[in-house]
C-alpha angles and dihedrals in degrees: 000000000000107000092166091063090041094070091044102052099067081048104056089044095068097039079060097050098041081063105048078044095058097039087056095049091053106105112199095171121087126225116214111200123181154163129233128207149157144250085273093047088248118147112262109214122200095026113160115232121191116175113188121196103233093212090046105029085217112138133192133205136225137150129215118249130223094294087049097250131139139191129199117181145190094031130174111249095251149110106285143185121234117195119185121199133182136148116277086010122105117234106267103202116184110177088178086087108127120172114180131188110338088337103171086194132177119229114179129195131198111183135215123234114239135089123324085238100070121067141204118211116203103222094177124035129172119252103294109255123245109183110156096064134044092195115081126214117206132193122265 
């Protein structure tokens, strides 16, 4: 009946698709991934990571496992804090923290020994490290 429309609409259709494809696949949150250690480089378990977005004020907790690791996903692209606490440890804070469009940075901690009360503030850090991925994201 209408042979012209027959051959366009498969056409169309995965044109459609490619594009609603291709929206779903795009990634806007950051992941920070890190290590924390010790004085003696060792690897400091049940630490306590909290990483606040500065814009938002919104924080979220992890804690490091057995190796000292820790993961935080599905993070805003931002300028965050990030505040490490563990005991015997004093607290280690490092407001210089910026993930920007689907970042999967590497922010790494080595703690001083002391009281949890006292804390040491990082006032200079080097470019944060983002090793699983070549492409880089910004923020819009």
């Amino acid at each position: 009946m209408f042979p012209i429309l027959n051959r366009r609409v498969p056409a169309i259709f995965v044109y459609v698709l490619c594009l609603a494809i291709s929206i779903f696949a795009q990634e806007s949150r950051a992941t920070l991934t890190g290590r924390v250690s010790d004085p003696a480089d060792a690897s400091v378990s049940g630490a306590n990571v909290t990483i606040t977005n500065q814009q938002t004020n919104i924080a979220t907790n992890v804690t490091t496992g057995d190796d000292g690791n820790y993961t935080a996903t599905a993070l805003q692209p931002g300028r965050y804090t990030v505040t490490v606490e563990a005991a015997g440890f004093k607290q280690a804070q490092s407001d210089l923290v910026e993930l920007r469009t689907a970042d999967k940075a590497t922010f790494d901690v080595s703690l001083e020994v002391g009281n949890v009360g006292e804390t040491v503030t990082v006032n200079d850090v080097a470019p944060l490290l983002e090793a699983d991925s070549a492409s880089r994201g910004q923020v819009v």
